[in-house]
N, CA, C and O atoms as CSV, one atom per row, in Angstrom:
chain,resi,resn,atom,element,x,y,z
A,1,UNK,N,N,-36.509,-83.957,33.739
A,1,UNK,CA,C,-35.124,-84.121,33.361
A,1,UNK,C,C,-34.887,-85.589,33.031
A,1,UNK,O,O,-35.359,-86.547,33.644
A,2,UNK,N,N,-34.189,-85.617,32.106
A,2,UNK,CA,C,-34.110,-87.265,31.404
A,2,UNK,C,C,-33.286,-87.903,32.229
A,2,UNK,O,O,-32.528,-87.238,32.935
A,3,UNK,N,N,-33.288,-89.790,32.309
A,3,UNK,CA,C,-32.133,-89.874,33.110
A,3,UNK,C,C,-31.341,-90.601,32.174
A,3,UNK,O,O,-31.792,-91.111,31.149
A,4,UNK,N,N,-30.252,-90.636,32.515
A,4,UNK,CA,C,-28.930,-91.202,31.348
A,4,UNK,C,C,-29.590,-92.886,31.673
A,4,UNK,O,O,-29.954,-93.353,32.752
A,5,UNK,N,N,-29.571,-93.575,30.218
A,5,UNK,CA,C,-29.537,-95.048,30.308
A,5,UNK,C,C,-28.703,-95.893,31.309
A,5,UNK,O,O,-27.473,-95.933,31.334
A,6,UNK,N,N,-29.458,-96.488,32.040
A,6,UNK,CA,C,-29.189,-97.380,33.394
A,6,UNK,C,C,-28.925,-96.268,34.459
A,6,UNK,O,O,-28.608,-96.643,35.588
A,7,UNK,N,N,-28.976,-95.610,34.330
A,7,UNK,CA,C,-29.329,-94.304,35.795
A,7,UNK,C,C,-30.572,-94.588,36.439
A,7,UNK,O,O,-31.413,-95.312,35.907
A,8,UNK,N,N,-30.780,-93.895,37.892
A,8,UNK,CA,C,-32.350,-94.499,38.493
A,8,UNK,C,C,-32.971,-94.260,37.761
A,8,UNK,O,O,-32.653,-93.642,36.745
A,9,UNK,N,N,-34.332,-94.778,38.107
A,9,UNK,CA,C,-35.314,-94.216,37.601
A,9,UNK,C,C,-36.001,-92.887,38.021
A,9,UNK,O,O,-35.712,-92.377,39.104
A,10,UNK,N,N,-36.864,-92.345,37.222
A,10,UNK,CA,C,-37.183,-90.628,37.654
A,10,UNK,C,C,-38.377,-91.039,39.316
A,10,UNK,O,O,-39.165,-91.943,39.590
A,11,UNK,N,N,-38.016,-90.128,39.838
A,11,UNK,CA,C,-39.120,-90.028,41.336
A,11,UNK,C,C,-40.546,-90.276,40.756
A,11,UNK,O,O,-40.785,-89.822,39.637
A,12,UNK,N,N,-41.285,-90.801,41.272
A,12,UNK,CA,C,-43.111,-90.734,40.913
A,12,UNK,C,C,-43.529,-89.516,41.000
A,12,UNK,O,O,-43.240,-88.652,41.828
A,13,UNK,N,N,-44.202,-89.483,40.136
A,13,UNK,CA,C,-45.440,-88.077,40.427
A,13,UNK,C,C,-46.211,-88.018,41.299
A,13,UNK,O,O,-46.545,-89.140,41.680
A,14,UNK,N,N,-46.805,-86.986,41.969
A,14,UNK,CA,C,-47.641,-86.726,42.915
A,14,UNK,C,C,-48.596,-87.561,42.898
A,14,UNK,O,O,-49.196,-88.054,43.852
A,15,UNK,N,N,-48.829,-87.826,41.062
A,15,UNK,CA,C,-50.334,-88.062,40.849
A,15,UNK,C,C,-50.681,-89.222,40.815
A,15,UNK,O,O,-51.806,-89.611,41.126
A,16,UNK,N,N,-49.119,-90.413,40.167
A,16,UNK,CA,C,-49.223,-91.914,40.425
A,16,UNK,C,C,-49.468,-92.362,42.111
A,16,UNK,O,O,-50.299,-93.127,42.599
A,17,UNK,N,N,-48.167,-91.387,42.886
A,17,UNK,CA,C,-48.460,-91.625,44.265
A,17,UNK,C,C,-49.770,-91.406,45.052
A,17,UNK,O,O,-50.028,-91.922,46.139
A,18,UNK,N,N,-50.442,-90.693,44.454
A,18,UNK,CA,C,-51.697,-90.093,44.765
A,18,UNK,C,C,-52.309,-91.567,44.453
A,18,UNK,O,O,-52.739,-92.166,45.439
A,19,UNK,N,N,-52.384,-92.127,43.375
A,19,UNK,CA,C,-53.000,-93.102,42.621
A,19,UNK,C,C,-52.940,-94.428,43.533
A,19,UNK,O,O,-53.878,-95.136,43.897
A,20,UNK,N,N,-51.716,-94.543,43.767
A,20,UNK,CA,C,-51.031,-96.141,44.360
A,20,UNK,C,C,-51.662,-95.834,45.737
A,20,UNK,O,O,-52.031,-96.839,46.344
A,21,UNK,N,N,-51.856,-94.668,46.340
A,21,UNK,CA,C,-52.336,-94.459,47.743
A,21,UNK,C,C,-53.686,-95.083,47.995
A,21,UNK,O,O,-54.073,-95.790,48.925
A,22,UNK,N,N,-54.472,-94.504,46.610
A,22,UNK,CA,C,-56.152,-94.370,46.922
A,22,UNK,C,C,-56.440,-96.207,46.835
A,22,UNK,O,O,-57.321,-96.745,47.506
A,23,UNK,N,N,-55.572,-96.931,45.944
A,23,UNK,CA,C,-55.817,-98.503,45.737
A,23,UNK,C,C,-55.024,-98.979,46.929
A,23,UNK,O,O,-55.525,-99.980,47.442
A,24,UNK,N,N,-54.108,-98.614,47.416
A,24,UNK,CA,C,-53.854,-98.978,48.983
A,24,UNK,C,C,-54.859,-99.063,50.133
A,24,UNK,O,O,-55.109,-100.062,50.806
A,25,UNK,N,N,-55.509,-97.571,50.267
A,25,UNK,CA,C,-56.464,-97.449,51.087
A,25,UNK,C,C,-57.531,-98.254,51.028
A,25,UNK,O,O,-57.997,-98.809,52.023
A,26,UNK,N,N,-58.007,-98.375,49.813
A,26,UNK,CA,C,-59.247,-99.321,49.532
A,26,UNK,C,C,-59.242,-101.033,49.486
A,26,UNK,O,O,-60.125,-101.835,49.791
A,27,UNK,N,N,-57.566,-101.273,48.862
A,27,UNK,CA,C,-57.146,-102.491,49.352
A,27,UNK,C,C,-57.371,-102.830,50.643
A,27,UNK,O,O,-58.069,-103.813,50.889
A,28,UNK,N,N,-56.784,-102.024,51.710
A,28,UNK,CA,C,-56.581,-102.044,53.100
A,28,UNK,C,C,-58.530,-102.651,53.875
A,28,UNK,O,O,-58.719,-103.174,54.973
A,29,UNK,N,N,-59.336,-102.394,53.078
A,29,UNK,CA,C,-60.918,-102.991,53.745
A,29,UNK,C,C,-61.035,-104.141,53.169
A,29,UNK,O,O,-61.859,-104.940,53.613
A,30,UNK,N,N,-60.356,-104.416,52.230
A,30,UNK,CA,C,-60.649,-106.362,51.661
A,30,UNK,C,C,-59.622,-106.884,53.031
A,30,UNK,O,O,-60.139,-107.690,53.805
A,31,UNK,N,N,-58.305,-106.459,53.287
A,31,UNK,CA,C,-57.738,-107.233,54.132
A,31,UNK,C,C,-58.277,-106.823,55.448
A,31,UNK,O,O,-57.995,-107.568,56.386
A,32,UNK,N,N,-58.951,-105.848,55.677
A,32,UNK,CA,C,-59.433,-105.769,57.026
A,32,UNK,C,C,-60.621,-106.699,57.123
A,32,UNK,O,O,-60.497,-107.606,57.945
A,33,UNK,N,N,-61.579,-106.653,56.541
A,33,UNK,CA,C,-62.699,-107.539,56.228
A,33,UNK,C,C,-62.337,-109.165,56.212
A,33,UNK,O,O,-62.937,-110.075,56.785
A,34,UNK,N,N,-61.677,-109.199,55.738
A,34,UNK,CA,C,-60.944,-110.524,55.552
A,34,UNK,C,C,-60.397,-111.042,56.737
A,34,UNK,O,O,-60.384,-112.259,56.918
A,35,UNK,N,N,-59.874,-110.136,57.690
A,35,UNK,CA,C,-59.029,-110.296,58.476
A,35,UNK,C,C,-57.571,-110.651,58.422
A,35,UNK,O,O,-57.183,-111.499,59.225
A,36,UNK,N,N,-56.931,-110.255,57.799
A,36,UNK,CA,C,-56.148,-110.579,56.964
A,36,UNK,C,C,-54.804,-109.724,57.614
A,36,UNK,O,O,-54.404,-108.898,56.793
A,37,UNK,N,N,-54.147,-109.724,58.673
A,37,UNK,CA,C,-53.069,-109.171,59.407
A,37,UNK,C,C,-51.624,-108.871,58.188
A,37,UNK,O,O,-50.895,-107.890,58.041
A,38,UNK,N,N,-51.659,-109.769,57.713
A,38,UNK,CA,C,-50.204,-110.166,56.769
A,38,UNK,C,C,-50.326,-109.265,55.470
A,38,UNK,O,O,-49.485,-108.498,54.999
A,39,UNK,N,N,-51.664,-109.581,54.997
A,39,UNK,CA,C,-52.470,-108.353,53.738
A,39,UNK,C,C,-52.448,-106.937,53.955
A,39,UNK,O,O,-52.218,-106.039,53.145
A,40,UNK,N,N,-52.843,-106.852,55.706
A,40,UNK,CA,C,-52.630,-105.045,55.739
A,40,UNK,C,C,-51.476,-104.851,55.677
A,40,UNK,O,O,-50.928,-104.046,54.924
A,41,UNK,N,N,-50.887,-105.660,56.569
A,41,UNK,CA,C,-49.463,-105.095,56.572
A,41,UNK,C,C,-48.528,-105.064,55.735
A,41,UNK,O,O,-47.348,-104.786,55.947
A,42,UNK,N,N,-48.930,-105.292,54.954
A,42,UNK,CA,C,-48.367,-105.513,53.059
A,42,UNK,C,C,-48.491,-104.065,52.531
A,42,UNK,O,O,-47.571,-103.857,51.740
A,43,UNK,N,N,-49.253,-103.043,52.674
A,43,UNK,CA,C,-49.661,-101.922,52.423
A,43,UNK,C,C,-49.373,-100.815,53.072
A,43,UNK,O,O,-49.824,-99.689,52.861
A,44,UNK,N,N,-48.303,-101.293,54.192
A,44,UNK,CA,C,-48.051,-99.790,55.222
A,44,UNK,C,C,-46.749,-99.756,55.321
A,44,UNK,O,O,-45.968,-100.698,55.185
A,45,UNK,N,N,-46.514,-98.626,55.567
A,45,UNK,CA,C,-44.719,-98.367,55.745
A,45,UNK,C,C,-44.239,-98.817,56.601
A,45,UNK,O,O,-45.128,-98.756,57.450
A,46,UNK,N,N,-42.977,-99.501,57.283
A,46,UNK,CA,C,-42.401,-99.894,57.786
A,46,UNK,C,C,-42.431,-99.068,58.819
A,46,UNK,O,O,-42.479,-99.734,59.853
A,47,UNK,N,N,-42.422,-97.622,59.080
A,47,UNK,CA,C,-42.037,-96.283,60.219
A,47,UNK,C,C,-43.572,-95.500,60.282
A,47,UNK,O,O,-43.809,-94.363,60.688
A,48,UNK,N,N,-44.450,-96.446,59.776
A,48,UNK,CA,C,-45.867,-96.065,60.276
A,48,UNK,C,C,-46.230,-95.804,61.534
A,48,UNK,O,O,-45.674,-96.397,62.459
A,49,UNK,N,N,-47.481,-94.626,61.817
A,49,UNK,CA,C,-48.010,-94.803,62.935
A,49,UNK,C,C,-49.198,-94.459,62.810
A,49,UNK,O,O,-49.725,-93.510,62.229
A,50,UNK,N,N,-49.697,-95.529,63.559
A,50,UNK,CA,C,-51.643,-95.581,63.530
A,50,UNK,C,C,-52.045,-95.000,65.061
A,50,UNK,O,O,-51.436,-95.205,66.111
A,51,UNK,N,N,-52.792,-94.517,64.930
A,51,UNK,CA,C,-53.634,-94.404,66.378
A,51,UNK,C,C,-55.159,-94.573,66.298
A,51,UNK,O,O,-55.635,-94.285,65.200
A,52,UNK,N,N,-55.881,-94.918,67.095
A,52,UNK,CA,C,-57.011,-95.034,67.652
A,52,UNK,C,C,-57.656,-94.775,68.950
A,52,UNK,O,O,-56.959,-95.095,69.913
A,53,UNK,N,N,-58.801,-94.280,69.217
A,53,UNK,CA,C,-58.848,-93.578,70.477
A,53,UNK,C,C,-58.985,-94.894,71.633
A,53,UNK,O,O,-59.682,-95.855,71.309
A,54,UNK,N,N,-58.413,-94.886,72.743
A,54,UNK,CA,C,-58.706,-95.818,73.651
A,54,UNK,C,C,-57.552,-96.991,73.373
A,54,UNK,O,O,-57.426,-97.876,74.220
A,55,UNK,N,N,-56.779,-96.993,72.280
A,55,UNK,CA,C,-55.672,-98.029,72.042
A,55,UNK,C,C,-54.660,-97.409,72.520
A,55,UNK,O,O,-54.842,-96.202,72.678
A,56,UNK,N,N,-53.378,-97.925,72.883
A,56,UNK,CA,C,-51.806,-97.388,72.146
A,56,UNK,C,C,-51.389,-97.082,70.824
A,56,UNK,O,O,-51.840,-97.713,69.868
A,57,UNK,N,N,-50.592,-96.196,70.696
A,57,UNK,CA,C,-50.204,-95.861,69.454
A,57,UNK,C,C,-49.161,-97.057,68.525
A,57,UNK,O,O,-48.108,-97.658,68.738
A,58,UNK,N,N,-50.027,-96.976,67.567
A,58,UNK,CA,C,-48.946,-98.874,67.006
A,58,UNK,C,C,-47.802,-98.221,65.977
A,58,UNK,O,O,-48.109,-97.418,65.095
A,59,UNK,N,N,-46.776,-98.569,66.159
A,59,UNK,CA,C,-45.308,-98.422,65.188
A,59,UNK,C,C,-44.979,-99.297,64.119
A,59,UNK,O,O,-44.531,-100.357,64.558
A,60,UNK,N,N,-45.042,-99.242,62.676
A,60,UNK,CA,C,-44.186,-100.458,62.301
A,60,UNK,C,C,-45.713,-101.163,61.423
A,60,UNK,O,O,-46.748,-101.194,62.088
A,61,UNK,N,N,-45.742,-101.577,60.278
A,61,UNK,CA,C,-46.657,-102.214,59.613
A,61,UNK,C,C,-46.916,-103.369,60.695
A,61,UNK,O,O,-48.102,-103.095,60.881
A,62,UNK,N,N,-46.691,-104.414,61.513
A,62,UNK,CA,C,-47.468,-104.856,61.435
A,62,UNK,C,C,-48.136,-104.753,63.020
A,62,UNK,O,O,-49.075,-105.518,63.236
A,63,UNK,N,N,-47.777,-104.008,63.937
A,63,UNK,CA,C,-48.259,-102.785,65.034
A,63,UNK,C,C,-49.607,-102.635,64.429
A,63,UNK,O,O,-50.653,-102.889,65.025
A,64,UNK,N,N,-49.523,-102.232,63.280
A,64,UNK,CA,C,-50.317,-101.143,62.974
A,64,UNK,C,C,-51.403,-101.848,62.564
A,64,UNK,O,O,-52.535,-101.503,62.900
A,65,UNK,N,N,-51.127,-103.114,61.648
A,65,UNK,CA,C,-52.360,-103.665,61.190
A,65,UNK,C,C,-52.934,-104.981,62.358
A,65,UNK,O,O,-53.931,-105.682,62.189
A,66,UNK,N,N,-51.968,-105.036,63.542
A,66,UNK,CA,C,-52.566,-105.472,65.051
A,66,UNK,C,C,-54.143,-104.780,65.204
A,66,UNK,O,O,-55.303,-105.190,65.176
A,67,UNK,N,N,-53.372,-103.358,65.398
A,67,UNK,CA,C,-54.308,-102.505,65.608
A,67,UNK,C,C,-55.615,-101.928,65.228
A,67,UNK,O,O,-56.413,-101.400,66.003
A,68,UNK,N,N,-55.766,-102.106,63.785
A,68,UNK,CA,C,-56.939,-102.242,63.129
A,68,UNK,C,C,-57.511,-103.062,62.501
A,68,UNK,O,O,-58.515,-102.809,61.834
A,69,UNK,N,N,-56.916,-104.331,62.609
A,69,UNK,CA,C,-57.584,-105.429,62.821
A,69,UNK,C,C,-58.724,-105.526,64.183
A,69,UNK,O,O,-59.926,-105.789,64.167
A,70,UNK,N,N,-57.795,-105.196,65.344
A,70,UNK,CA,C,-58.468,-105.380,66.835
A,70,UNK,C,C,-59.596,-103.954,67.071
A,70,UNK,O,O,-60.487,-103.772,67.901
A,71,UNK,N,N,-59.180,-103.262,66.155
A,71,UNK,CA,C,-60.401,-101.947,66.281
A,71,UNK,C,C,-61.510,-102.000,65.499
A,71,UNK,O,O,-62.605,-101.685,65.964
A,72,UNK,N,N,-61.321,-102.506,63.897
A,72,UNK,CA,C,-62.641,-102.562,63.103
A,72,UNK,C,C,-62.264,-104.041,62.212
A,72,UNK,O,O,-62.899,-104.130,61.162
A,73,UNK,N,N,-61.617,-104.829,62.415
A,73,UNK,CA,C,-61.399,-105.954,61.624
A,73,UNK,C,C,-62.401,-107.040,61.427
A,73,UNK,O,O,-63.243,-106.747,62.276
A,74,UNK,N,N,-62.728,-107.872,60.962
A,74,UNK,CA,C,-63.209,-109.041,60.514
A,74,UNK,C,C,-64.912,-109.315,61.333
A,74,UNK,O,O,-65.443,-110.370,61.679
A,75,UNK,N,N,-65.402,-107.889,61.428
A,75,UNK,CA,C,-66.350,-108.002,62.162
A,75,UNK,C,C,-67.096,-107.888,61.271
A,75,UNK,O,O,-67.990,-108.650,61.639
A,76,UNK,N,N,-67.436,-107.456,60.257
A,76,UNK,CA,C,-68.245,-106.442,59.358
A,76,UNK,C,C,-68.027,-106.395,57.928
A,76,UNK,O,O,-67.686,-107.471,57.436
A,77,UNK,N,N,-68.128,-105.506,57.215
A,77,UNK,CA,C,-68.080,-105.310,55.797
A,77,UNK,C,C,-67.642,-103.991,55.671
A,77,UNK,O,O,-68.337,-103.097,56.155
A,78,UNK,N,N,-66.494,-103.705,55.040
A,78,UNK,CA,C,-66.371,-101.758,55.163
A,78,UNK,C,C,-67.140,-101.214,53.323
A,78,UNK,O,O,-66.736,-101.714,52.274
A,79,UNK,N,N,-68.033,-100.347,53.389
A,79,UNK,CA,C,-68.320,-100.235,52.122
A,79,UNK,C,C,-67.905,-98.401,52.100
A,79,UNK,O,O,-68.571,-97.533,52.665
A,80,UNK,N,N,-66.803,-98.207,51.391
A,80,UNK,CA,C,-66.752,-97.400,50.894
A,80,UNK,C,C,-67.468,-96.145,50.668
A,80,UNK,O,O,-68.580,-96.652,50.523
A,81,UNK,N,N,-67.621,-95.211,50.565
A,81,UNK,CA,C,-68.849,-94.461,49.285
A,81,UNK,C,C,-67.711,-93.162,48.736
A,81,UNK,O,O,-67.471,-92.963,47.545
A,82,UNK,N,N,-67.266,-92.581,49.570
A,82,UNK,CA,C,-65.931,-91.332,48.759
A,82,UNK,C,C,-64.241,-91.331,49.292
A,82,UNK,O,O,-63.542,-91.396,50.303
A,83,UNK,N,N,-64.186,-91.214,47.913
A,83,UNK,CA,C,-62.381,-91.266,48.190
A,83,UNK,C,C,-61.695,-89.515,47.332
A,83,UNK,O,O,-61.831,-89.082,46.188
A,84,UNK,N,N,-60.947,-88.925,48.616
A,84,UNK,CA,C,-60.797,-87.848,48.797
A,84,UNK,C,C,-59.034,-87.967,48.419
A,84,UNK,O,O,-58.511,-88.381,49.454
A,85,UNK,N,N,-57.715,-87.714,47.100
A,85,UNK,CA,C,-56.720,-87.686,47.960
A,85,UNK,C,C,-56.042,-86.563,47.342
A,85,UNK,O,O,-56.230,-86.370,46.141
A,86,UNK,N,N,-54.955,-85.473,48.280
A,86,UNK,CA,C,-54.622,-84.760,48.152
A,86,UNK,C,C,-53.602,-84.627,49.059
A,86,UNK,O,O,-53.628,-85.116,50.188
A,87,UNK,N,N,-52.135,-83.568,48.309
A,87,UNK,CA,C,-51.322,-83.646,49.306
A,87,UNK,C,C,-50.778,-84.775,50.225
A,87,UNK,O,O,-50.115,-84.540,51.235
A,88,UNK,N,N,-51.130,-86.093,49.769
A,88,UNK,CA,C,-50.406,-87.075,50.261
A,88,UNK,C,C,-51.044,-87.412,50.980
A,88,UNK,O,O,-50.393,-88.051,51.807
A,89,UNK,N,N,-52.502,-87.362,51.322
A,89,UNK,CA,C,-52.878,-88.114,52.375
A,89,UNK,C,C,-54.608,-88.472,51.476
A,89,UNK,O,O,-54.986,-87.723,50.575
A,90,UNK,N,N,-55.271,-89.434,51.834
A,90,UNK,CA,C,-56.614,-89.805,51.479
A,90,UNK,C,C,-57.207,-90.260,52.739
A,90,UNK,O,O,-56.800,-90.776,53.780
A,91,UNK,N,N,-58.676,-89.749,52.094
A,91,UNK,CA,C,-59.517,-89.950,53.148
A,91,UNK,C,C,-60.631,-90.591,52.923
A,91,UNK,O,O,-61.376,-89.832,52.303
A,92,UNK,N,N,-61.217,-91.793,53.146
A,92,UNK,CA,C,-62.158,-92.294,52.666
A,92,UNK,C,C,-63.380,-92.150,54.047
A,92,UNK,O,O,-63.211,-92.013,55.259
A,93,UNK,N,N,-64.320,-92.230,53.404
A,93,UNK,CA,C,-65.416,-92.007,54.161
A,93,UNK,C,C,-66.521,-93.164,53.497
A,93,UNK,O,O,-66.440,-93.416,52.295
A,94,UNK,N,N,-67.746,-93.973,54.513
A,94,UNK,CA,C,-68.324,-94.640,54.259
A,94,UNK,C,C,-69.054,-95.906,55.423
A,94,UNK,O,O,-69.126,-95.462,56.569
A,95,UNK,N,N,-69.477,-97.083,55.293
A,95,UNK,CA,C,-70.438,-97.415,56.159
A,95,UNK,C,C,-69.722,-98.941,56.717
A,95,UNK,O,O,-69.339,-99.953,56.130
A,96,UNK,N,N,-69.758,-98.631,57.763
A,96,UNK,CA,C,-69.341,-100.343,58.331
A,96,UNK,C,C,-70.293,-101.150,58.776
A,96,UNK,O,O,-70.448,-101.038,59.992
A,97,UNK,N,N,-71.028,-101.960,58.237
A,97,UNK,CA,C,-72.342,-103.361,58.068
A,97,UNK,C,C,-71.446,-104.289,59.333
A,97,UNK,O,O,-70.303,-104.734,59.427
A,98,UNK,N,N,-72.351,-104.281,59.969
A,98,UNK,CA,C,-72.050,-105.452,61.292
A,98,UNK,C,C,-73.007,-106.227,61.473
A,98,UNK,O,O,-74.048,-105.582,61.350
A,99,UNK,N,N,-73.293,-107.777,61.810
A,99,UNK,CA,C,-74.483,-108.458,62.147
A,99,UNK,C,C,-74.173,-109.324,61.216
A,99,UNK,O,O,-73.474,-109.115,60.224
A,100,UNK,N,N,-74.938,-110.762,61.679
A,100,UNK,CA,C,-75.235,-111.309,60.746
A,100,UNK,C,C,-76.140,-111.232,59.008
A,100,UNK,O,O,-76.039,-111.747,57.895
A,101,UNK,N,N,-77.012,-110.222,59.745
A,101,UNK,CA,C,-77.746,-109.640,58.572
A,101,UNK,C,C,-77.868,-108.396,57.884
A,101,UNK,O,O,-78.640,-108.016,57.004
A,102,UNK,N,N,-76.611,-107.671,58.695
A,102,UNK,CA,C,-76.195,-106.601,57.918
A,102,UNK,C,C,-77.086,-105.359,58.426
A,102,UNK,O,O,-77.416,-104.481,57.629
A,103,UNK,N,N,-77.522,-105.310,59.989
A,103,UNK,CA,C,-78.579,-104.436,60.009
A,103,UNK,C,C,-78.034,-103.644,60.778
A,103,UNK,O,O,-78.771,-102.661,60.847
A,104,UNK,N,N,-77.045,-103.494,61.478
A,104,UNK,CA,C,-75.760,-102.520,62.209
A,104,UNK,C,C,-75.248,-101.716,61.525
A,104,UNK,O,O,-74.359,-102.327,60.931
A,105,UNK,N,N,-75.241,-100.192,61.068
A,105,UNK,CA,C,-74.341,-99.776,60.546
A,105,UNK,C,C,-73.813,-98.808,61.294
A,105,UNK,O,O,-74.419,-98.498,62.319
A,106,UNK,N,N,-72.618,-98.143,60.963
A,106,UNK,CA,C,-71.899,-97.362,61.835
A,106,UNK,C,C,-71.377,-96.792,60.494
A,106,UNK,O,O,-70.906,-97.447,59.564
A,107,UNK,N,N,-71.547,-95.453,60.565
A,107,UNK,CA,C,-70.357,-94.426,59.228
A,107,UNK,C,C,-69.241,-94.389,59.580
A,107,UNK,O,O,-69.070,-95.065,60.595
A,108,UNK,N,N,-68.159,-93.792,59.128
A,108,UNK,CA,C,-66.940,-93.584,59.847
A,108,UNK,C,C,-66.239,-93.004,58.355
A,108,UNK,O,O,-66.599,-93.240,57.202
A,109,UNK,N,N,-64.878,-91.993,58.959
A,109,UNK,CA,C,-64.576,-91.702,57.887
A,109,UNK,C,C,-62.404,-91.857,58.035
A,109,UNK,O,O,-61.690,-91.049,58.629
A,110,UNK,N,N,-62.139,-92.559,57.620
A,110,UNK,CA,C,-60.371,-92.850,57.857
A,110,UNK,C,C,-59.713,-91.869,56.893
A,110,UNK,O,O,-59.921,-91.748,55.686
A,111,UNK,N,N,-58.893,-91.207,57.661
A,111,UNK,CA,C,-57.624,-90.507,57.515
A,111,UNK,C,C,-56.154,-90.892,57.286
A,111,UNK,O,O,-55.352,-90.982,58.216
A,112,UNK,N,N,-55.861,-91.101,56.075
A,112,UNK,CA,C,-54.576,-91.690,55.393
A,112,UNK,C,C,-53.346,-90.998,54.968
A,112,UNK,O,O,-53.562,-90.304,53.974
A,113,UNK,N,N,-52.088,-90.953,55.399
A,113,UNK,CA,C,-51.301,-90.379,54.991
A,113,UNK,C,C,-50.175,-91.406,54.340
A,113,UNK,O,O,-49.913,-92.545,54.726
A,114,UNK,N,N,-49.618,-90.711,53.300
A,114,UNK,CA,C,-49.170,-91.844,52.648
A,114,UNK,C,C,-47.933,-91.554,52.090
A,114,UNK,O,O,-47.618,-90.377,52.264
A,115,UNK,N,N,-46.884,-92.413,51.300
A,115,UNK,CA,C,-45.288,-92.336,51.601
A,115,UNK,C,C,-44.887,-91.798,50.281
A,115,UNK,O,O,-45.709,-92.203,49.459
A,116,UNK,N,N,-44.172,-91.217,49.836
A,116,UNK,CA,C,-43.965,-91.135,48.717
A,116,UNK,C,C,-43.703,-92.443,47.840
A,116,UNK,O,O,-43.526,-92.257,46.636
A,117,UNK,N,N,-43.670,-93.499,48.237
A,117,UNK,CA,C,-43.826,-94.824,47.645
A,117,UNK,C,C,-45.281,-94.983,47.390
A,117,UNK,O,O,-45.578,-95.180,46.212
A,118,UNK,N,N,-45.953,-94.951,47.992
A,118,UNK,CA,C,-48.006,-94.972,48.453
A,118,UNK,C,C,-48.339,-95.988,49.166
A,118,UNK,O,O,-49.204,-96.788,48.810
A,119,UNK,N,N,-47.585,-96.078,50.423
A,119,UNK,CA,C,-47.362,-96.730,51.619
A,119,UNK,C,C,-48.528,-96.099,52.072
A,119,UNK,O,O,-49.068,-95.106,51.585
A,120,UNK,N,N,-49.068,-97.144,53.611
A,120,UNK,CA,C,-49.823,-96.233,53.944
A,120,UNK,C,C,-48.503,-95.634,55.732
A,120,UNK,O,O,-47.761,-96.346,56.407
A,121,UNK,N,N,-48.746,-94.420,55.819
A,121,UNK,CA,C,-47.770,-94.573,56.817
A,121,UNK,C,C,-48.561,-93.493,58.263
A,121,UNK,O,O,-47.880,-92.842,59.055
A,122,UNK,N,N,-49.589,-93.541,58.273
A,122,UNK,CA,C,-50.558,-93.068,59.094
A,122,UNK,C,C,-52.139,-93.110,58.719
A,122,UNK,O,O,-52.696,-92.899,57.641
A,123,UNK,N,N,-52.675,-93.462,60.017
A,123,UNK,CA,C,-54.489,-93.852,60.083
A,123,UNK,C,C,-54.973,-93.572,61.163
A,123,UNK,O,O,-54.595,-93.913,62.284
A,124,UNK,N,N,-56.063,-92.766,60.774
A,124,UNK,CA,C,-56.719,-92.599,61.926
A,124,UNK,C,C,-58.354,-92.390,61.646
A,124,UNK,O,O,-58.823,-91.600,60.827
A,125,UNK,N,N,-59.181,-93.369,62.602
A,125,UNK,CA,C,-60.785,-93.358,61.990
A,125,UNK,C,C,-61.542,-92.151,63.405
A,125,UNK,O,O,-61.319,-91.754,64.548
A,126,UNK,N,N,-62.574,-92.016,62.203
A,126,UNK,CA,C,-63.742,-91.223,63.064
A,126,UNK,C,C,-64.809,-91.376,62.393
A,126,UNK,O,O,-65.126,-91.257,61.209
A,127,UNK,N,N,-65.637,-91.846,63.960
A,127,UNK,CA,C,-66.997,-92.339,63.518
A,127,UNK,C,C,-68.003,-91.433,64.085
A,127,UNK,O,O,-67.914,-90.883,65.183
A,128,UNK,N,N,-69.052,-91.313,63.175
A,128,UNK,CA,C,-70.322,-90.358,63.485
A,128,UNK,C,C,-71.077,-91.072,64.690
A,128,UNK,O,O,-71.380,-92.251,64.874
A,129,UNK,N,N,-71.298,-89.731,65.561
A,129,UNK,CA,C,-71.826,-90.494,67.153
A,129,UNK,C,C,-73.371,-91.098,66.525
A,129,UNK,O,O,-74.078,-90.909,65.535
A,130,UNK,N,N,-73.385,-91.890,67.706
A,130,UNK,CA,C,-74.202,-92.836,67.655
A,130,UNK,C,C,-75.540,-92.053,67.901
A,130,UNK,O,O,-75.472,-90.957,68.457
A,131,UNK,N,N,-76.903,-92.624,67.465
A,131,UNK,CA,C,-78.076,-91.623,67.247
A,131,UNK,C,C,-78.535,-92.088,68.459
A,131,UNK,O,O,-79.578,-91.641,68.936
């Protein structure tokens, strides 16, 4: 439906929001990597909630990027390998490099739900047990 000149603008599509989500999510490992508290929290909704097992549940962008900073932050390298998004939420899956020489890895796969803006406004990781 058209909108009359200087009327809002039309709602986003599923598919931009879908879009703005998946470059959120993937943004979100340069500022984690980085360590970068102010960068994640640039990317999450204001009425977010993150959890992690063994933490408190964090409220509020920057709760939240406390929180995964202090769970997988600036230790490592997050490398990617698949990005999944549907229905508003993405899921990336891929390898976290720890060590000086990169000889630690740990998989893990994060669970993203995201705002109709493409906030991120829920996270939650799971990592493949240890061999």
């Amino acid at each position: 439906m058209p909108q009359s000149p200087g009327g809002p603008p039309p709602p986003p599509t599923s598919a931009s929001v879908s879009s703005v989500g998946v470059e959120h999510a993937l943004l979100s490992y340069l500022y984690l990597d980085r360590g970068d508290p102010d960068g994640y929290a640039s990317l999450v909704d204001g009425a977010a909630r993150f959890e992690h097992p063994g933490f408190p549940v964090a409220r509020g962008s920057e709760e939240a990027a406390a929180l995964v900073l202090k769970c997988c932050g600036s230790s490592g390298t997050h490398r990617p390998r698949r990005v999944i998004a549907a229905d508003g939420n993405v899921v990336v899956t891929g390898v976290l490099t720890r060590g000086p020489g990169g000889e630690a890895e740990r998989e893990f796969a994060d669970l993203f739900a995201i705002t109709e803006h493409g906030l991120l406004s829920s996270w939650r990781r799971f990592h493949r047990p240890a061999a």
